[in-house]
mmCIF file of the N, C-alpha and C atoms, coordinates in Angstrom:
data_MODEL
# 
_entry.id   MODEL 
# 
loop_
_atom_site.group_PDB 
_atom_site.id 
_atom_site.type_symbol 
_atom_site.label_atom_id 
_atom_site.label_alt_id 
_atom_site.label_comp_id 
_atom_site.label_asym_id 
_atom_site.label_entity_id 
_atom_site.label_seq_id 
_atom_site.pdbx_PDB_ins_code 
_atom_site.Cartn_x 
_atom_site.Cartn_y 
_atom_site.Cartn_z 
_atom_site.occupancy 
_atom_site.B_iso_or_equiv 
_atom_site.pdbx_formal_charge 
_atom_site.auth_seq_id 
_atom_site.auth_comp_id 
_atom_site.auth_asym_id 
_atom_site.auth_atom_id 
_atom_site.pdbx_PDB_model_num 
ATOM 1   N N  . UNK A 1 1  ? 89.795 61.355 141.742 1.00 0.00 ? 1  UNK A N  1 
ATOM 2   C CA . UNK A 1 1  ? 90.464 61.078 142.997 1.00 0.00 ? 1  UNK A CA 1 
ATOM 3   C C  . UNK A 1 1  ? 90.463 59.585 143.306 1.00 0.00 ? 1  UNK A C  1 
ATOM 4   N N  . UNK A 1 2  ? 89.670 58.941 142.728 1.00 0.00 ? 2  UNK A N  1 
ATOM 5   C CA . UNK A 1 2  ? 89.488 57.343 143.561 1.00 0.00 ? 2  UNK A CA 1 
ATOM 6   C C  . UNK A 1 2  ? 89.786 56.268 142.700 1.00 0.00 ? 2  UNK A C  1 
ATOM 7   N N  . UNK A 1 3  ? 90.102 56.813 141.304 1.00 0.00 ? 3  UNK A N  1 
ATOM 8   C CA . UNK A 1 3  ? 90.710 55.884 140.490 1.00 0.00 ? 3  UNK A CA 1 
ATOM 9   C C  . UNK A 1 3  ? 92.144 55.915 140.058 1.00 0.00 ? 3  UNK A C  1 
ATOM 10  N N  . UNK A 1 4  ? 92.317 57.667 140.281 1.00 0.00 ? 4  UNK A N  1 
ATOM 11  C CA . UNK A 1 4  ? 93.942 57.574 140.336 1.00 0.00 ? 4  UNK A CA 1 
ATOM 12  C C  . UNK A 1 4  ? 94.798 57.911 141.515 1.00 0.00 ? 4  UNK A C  1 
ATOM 13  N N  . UNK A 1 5  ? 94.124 57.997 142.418 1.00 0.00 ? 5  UNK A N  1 
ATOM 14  C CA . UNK A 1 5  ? 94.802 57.422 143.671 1.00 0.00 ? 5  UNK A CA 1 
ATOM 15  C C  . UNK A 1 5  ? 95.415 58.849 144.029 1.00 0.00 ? 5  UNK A C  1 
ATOM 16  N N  . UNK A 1 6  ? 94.092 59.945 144.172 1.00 0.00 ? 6  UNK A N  1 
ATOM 17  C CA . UNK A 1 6  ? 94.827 61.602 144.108 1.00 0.00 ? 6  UNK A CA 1 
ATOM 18  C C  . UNK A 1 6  ? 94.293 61.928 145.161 1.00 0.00 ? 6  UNK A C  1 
ATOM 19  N N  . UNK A 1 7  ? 94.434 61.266 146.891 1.00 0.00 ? 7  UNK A N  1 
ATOM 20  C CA . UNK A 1 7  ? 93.466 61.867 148.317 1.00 0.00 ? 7  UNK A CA 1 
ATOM 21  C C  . UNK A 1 7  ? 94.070 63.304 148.552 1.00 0.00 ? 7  UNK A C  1 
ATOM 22  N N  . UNK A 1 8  ? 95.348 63.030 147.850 1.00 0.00 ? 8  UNK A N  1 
ATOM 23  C CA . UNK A 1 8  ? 95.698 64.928 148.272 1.00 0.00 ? 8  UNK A CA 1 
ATOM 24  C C  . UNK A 1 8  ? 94.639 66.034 147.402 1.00 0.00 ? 8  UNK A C  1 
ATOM 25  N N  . UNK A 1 9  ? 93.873 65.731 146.848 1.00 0.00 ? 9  UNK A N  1 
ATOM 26  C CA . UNK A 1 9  ? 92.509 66.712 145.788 1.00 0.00 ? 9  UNK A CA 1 
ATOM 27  C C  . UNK A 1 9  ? 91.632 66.771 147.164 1.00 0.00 ? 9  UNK A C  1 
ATOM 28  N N  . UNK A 1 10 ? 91.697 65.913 147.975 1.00 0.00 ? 10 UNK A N  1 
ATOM 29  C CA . UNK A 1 10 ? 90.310 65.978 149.078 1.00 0.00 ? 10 UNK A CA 1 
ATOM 30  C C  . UNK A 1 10 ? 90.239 67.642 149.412 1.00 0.00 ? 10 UNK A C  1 
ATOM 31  N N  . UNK A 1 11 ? 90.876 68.234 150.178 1.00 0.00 ? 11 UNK A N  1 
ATOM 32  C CA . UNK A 1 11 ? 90.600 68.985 150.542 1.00 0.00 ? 11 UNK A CA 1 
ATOM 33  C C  . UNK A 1 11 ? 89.730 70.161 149.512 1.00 0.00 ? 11 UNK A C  1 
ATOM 34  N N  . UNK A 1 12 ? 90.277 70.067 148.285 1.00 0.00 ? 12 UNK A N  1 
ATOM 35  C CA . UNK A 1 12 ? 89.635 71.448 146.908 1.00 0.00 ? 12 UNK A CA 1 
ATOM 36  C C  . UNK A 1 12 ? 88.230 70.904 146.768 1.00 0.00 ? 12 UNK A C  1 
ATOM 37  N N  . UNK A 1 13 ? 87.937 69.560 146.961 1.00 0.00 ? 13 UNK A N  1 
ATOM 38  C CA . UNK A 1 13 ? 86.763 68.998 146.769 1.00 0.00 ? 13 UNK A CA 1 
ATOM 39  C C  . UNK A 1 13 ? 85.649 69.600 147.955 1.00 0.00 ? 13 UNK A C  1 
ATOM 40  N N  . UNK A 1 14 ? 86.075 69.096 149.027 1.00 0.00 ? 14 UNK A N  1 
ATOM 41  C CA . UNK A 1 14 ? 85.299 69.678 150.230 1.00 0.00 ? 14 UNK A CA 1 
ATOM 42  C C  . UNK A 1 14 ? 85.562 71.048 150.538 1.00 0.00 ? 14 UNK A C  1 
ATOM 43  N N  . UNK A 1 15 ? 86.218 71.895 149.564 1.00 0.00 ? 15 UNK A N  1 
ATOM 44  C CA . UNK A 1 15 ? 85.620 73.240 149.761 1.00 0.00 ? 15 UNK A CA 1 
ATOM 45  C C  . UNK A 1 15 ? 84.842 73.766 148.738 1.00 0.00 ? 15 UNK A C  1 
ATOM 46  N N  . UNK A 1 16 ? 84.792 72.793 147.380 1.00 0.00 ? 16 UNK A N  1 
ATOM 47  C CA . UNK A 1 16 ? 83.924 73.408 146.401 1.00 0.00 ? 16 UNK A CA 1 
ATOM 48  C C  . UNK A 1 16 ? 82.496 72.744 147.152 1.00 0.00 ? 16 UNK A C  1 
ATOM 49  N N  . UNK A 1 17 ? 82.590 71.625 147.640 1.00 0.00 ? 17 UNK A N  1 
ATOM 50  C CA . UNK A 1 17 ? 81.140 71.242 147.777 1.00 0.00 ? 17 UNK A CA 1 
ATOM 51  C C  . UNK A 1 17 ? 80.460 71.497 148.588 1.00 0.00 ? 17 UNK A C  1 
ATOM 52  N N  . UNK A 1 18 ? 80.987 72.260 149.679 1.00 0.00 ? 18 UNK A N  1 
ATOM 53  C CA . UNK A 1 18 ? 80.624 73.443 151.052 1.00 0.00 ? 18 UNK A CA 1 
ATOM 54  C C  . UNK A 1 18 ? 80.272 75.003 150.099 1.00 0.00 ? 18 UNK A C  1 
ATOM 55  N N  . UNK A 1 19 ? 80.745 74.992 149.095 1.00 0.00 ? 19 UNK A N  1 
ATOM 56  C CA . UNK A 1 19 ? 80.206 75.984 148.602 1.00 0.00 ? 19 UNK A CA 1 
ATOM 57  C C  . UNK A 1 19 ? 78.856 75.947 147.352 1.00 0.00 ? 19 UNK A C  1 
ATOM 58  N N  . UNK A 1 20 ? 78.693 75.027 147.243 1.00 0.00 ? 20 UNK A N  1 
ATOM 59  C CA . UNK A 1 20 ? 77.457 74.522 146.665 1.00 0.00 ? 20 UNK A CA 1 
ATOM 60  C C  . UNK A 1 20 ? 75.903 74.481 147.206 1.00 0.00 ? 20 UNK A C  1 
ATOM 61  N N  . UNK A 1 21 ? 75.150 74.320 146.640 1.00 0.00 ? 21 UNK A N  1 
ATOM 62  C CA . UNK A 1 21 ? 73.879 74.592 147.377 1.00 0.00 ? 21 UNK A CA 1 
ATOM 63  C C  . UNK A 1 21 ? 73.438 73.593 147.544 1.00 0.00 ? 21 UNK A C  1 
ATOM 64  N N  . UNK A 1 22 ? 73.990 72.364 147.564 1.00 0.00 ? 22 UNK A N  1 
ATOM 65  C CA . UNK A 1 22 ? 73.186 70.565 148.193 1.00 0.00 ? 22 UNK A CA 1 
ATOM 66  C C  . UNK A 1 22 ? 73.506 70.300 149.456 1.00 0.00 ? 22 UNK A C  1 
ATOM 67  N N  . UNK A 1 23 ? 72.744 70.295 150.503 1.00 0.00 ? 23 UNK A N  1 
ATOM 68  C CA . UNK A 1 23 ? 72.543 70.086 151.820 1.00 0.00 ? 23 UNK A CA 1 
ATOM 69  C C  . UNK A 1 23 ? 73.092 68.646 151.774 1.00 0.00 ? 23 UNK A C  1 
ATOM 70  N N  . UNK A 1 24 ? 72.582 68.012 151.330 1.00 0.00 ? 24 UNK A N  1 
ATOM 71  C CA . UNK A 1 24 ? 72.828 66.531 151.705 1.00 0.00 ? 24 UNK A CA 1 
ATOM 72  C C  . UNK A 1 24 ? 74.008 66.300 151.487 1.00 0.00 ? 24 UNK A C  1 
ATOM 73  N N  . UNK A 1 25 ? 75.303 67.134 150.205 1.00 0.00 ? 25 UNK A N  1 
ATOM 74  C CA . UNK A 1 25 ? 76.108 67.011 149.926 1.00 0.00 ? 25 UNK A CA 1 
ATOM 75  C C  . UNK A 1 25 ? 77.207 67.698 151.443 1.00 0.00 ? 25 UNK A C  1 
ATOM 76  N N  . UNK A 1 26 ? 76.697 68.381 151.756 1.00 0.00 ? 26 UNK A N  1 
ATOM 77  C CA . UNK A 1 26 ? 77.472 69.638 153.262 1.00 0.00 ? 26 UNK A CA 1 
ATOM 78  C C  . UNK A 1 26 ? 77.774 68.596 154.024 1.00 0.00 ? 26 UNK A C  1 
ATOM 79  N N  . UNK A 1 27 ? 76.405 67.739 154.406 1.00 0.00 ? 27 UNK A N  1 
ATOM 80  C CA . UNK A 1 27 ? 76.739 66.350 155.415 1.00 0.00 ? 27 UNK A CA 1 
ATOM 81  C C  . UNK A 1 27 ? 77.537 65.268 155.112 1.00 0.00 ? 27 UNK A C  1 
ATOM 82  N N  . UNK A 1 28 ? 77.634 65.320 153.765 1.00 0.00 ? 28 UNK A N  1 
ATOM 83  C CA . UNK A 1 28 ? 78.847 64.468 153.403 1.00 0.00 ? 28 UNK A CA 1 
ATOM 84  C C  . UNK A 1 28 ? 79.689 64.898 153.642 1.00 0.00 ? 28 UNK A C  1 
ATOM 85  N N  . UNK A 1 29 ? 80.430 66.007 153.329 1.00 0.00 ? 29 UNK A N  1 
ATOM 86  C CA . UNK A 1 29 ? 81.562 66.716 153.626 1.00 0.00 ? 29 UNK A CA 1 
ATOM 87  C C  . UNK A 1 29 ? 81.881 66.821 155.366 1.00 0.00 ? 29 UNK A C  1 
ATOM 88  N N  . UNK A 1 30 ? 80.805 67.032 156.163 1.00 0.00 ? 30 UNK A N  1 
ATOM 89  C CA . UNK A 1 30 ? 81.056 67.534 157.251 1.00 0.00 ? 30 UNK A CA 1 
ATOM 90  C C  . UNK A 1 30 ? 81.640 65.833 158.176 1.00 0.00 ? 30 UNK A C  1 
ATOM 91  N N  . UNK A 1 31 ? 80.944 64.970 157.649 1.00 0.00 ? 31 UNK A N  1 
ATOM 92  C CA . UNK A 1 31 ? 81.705 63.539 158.222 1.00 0.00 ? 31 UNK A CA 1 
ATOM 93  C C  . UNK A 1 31 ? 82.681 62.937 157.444 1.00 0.00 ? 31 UNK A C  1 
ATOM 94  N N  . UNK A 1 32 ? 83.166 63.159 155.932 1.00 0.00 ? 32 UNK A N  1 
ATOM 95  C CA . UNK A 1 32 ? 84.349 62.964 155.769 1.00 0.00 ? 32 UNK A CA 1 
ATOM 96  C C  . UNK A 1 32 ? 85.660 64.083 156.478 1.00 0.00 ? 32 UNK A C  1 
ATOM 97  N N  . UNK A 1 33 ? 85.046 65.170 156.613 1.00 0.00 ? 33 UNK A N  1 
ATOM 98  C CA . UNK A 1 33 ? 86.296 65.808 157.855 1.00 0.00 ? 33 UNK A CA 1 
ATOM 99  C C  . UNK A 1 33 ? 86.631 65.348 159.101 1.00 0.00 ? 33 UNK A C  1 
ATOM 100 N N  . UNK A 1 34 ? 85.496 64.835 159.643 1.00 0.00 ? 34 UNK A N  1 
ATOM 101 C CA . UNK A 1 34 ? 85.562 64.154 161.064 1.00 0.00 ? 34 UNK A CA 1 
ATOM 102 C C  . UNK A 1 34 ? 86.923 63.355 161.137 1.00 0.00 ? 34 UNK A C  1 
ATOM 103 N N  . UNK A 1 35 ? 87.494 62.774 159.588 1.00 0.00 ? 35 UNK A N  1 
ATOM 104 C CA . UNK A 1 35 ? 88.111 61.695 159.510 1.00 0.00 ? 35 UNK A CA 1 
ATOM 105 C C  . UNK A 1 35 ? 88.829 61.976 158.843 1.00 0.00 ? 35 UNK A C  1 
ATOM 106 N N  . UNK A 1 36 ? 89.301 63.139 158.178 1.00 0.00 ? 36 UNK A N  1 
ATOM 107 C CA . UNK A 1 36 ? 89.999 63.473 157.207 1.00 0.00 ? 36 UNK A CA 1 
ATOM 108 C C  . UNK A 1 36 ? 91.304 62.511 156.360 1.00 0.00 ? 36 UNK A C  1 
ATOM 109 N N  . UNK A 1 37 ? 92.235 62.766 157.621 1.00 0.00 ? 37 UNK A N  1 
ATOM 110 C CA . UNK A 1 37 ? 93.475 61.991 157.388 1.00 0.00 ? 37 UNK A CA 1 
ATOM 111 C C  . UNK A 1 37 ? 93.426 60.297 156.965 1.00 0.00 ? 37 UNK A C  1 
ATOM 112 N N  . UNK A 1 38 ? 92.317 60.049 157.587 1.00 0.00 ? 38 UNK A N  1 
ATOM 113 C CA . UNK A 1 38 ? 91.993 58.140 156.976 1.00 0.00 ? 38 UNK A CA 1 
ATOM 114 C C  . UNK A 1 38 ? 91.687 58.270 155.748 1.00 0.00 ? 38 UNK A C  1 
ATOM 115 N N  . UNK A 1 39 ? 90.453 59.472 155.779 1.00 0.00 ? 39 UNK A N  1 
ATOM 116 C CA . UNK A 1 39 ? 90.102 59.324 154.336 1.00 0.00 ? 39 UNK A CA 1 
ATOM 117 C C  . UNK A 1 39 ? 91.230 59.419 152.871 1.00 0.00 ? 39 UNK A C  1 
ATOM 118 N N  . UNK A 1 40 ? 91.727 60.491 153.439 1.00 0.00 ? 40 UNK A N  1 
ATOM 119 C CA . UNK A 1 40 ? 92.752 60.969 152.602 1.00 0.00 ? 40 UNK A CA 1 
ATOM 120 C C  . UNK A 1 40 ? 93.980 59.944 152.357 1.00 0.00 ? 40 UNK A C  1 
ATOM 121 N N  . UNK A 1 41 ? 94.052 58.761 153.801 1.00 0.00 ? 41 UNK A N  1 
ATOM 122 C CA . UNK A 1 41 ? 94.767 57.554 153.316 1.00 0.00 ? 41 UNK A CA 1 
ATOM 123 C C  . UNK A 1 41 ? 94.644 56.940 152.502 1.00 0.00 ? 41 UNK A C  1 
ATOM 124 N N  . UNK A 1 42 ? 92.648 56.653 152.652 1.00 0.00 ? 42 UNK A N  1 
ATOM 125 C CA . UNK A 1 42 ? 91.914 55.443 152.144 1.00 0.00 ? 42 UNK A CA 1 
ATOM 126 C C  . UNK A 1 42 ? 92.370 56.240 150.101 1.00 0.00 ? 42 UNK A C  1 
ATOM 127 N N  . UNK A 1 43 ? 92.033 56.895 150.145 1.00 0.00 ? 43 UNK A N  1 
ATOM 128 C CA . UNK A 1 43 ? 92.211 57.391 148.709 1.00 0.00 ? 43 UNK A CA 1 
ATOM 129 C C  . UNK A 1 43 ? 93.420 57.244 148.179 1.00 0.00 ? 43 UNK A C  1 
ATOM 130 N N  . UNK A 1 44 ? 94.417 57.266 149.205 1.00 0.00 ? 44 UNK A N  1 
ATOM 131 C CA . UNK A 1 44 ? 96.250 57.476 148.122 1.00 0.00 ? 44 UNK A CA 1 
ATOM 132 C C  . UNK A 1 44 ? 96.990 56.078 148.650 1.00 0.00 ? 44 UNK A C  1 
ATOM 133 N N  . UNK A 1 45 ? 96.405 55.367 149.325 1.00 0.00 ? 45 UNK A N  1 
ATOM 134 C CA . UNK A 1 45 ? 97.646 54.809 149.678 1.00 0.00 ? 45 UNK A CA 1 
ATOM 135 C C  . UNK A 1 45 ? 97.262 52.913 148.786 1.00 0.00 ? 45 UNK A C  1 
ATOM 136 N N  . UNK A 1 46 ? 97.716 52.601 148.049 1.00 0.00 ? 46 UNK A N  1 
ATOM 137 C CA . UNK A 1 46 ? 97.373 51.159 147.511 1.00 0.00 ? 46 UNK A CA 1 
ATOM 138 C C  . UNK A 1 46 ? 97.041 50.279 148.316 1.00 0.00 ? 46 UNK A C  1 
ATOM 139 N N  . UNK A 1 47 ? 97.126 49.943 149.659 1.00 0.00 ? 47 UNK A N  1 
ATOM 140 C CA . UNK A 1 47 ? 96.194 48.679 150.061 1.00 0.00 ? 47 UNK A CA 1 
ATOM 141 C C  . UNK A 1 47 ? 94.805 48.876 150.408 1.00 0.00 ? 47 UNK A C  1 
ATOM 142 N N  . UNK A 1 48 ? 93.938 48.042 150.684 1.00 0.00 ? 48 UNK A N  1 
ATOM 143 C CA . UNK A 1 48 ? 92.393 48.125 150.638 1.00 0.00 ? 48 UNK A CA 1 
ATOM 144 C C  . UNK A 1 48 ? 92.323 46.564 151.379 1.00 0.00 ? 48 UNK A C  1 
ATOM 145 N N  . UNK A 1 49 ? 90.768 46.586 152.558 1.00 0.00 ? 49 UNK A N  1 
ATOM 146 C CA . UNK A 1 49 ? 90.854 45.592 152.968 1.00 0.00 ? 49 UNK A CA 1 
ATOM 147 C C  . UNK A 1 49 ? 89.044 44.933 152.465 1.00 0.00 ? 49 UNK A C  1 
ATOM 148 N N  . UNK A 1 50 ? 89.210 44.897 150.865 1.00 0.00 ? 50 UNK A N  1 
ATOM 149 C CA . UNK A 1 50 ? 88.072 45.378 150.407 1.00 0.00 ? 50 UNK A CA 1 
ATOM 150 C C  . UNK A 1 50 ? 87.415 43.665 150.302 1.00 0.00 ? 50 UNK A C  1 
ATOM 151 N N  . UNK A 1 51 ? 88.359 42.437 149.998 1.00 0.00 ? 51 UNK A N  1 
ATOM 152 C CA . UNK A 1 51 ? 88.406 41.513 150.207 1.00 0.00 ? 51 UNK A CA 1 
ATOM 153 C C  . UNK A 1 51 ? 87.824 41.190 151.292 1.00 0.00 ? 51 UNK A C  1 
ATOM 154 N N  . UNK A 1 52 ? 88.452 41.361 152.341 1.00 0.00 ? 52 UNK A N  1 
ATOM 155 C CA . UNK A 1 52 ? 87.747 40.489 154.265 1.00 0.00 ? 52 UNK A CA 1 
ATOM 156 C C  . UNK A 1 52 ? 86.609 41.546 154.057 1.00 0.00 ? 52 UNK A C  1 
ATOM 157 N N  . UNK A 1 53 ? 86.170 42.969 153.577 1.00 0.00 ? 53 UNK A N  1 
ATOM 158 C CA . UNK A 1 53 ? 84.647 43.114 154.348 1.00 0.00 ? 53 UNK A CA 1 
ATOM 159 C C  . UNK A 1 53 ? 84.035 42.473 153.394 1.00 0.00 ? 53 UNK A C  1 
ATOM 160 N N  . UNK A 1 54 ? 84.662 42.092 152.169 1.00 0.00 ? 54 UNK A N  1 
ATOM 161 C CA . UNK A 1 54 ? 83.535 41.278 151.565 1.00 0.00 ? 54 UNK A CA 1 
ATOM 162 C C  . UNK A 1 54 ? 83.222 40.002 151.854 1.00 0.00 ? 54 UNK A C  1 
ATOM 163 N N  . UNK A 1 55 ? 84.334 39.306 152.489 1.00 0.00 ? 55 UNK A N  1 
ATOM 164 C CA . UNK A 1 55 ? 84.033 37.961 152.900 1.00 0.00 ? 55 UNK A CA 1 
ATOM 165 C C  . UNK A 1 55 ? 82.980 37.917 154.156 1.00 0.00 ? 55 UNK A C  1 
ATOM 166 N N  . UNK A 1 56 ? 83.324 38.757 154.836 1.00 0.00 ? 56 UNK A N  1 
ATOM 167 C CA . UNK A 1 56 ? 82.465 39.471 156.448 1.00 0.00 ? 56 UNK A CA 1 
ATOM 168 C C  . UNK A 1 56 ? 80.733 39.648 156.018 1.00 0.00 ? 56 UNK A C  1 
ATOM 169 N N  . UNK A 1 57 ? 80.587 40.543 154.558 1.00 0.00 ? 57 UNK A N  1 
ATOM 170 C CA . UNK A 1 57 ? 79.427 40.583 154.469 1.00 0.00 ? 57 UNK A CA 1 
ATOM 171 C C  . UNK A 1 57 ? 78.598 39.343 153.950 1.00 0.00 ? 57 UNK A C  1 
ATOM 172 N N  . UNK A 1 58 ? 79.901 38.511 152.866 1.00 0.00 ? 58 UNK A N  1 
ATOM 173 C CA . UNK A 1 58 ? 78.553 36.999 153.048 1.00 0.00 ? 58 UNK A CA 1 
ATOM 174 C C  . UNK A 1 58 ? 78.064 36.245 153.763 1.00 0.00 ? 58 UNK A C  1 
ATOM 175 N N  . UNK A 1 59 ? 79.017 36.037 154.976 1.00 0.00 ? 59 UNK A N  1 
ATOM 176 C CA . UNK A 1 59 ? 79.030 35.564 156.066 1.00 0.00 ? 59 UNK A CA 1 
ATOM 177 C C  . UNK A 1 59 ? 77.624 35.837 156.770 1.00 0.00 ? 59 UNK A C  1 
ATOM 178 N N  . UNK A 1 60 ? 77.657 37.518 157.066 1.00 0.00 ? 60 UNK A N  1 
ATOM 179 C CA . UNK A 1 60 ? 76.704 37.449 157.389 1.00 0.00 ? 60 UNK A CA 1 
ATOM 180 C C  . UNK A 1 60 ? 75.264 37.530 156.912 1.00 0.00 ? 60 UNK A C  1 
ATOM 181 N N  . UNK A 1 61 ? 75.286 37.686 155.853 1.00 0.00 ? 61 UNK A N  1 
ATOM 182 C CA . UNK A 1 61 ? 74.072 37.227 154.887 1.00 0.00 ? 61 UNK A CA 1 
ATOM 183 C C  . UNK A 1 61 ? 73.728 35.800 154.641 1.00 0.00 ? 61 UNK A C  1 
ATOM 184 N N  . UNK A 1 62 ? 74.604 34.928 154.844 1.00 0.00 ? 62 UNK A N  1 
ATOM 185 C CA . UNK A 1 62 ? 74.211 33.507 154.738 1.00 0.00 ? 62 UNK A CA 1 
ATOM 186 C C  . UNK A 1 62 ? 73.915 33.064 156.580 1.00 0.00 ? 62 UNK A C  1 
ATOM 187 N N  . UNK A 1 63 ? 74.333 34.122 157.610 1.00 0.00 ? 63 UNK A N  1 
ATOM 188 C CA . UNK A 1 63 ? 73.908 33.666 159.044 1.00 0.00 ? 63 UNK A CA 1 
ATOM 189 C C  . UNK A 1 63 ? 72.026 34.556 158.729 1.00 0.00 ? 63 UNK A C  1 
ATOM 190 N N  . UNK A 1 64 ? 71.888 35.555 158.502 1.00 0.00 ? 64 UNK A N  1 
ATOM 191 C CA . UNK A 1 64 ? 70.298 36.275 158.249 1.00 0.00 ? 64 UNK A CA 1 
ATOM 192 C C  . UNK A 1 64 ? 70.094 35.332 157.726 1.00 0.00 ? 64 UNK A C  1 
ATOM 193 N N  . UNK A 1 65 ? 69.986 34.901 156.512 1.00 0.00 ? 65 UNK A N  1 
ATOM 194 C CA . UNK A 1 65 ? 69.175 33.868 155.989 1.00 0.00 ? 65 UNK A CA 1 
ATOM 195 C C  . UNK A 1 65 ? 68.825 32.651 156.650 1.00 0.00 ? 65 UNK A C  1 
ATOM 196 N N  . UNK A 1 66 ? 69.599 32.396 157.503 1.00 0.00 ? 66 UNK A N  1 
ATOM 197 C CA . UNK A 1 66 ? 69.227 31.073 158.362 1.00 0.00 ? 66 UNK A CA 1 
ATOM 198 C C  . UNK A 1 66 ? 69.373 31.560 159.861 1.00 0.00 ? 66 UNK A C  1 
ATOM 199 N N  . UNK A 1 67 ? 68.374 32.470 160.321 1.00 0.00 ? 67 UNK A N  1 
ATOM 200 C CA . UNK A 1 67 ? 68.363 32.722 161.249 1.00 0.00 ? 67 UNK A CA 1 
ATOM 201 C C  . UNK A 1 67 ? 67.060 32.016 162.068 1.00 0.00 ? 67 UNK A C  1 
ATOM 202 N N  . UNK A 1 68 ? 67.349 31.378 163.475 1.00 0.00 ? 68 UNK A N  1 
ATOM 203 C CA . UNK A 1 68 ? 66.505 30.315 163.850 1.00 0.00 ? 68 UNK A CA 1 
ATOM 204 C C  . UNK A 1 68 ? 66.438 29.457 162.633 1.00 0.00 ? 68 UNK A C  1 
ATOM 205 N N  . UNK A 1 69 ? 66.928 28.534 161.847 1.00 0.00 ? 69 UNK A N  1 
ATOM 206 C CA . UNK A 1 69 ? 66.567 27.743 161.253 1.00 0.00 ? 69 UNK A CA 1 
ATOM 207 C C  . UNK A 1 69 ? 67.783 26.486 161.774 1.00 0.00 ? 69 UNK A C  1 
ATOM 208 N N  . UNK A 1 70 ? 69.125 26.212 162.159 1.00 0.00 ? 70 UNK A N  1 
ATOM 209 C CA . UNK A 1 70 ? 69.883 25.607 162.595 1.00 0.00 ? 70 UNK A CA 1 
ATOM 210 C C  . UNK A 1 70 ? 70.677 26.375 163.251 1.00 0.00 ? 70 UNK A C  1 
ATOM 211 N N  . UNK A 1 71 ? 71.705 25.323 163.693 1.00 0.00 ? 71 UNK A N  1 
ATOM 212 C CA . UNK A 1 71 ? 73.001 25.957 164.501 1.00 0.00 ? 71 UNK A CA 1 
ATOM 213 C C  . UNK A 1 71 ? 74.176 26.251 163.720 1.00 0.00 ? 71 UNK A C  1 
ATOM 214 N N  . UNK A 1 72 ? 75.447 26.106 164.567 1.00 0.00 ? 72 UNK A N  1 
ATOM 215 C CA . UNK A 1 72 ? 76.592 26.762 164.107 1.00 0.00 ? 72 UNK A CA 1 
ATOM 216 C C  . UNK A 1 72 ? 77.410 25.470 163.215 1.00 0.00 ? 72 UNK A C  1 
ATOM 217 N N  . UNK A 1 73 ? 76.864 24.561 163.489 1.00 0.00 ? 73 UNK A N  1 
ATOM 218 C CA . UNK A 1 73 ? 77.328 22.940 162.407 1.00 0.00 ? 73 UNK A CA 1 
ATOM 219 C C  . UNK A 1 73 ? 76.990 23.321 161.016 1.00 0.00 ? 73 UNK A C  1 
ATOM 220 N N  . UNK A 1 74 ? 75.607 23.959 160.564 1.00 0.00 ? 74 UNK A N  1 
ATOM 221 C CA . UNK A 1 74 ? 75.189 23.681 159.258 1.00 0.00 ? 74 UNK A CA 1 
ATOM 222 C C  . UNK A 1 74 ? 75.442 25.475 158.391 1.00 0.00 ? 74 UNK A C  1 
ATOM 223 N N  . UNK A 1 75 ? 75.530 26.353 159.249 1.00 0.00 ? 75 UNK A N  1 
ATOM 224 C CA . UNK A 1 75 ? 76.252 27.792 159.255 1.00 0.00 ? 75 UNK A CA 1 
ATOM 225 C C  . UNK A 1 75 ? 77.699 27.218 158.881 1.00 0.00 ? 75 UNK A C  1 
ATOM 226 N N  . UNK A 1 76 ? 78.547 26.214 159.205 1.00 0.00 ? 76 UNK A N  1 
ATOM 227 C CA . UNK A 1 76 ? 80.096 26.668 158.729 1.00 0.00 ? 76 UNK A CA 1 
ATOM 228 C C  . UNK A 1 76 ? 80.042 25.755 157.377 1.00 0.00 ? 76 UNK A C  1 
ATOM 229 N N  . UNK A 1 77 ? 79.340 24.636 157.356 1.00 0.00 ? 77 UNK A N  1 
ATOM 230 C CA . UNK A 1 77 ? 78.923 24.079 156.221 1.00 0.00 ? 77 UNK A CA 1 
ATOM 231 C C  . UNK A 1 77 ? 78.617 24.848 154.900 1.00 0.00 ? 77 UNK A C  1 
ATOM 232 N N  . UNK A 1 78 ? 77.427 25.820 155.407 1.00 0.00 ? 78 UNK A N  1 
ATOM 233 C CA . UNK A 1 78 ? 77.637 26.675 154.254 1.00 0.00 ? 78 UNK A CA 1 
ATOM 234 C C  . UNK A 1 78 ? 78.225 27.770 153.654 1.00 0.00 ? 78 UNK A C  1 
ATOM 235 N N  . UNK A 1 79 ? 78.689 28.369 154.781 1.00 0.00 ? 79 UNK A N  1 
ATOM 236 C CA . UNK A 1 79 ? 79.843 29.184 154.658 1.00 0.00 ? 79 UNK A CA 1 
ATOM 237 C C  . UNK A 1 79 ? 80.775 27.973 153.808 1.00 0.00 ? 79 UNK A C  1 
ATOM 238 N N  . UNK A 1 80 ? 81.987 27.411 153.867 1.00 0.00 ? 80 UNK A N  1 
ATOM 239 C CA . UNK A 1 80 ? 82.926 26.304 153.381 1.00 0.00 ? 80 UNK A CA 1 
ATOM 240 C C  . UNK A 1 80 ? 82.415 25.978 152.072 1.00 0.00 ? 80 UNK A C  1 
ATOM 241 N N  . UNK A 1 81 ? 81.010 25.662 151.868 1.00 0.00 ? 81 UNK A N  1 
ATOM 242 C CA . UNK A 1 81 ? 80.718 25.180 150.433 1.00 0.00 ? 81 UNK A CA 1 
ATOM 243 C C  . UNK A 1 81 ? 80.096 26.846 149.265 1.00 0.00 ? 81 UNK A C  1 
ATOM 244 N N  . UNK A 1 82 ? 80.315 27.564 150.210 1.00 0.00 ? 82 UNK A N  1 
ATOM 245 C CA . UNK A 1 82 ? 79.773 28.841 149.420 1.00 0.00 ? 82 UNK A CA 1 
ATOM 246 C C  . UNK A 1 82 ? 81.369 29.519 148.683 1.00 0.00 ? 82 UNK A C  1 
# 
């Protein structure tokens, strides 16, 4: 499903895996329904905004790392040279 771009399989999936005996797997299923139709976007449709959360997450891994250590001058500095 996630490499060939098949979200219309979602649904056969989340009824074989509701019929399975992994609990932890049920709770997966039970919050990808919450959302079904996104999900089922996120799977078929070619764009992805997989780029900006990745830029989002260095960002904020290079603000944790220098947390109390300077301000927002030496934060865009390294953001820019990273």
């Amino acid at each position: 499903m996630l490499t060939e771009r098949e979200g219309e399989r979602l649904p056969e999936w989340l009824d074989a895996v509701r019929k399975d005996g992994l609990p932890s797997l049920h709770t997966l299923a039970a919050g990808i329904d919450r959302d079904r139709d996104a999900v089922i976007a996120g799977l078929t449709l070619p764009w992805s905004s997989g780029v900006v959360e990745g830029h989002g997450n260095r960002i904020k891994m290079l603000k944790r790392q220098m947390f109390g250590r300077a301000g927002f001058r030496l934060l865009r500095k390294r953001v820019l040279l990273s």
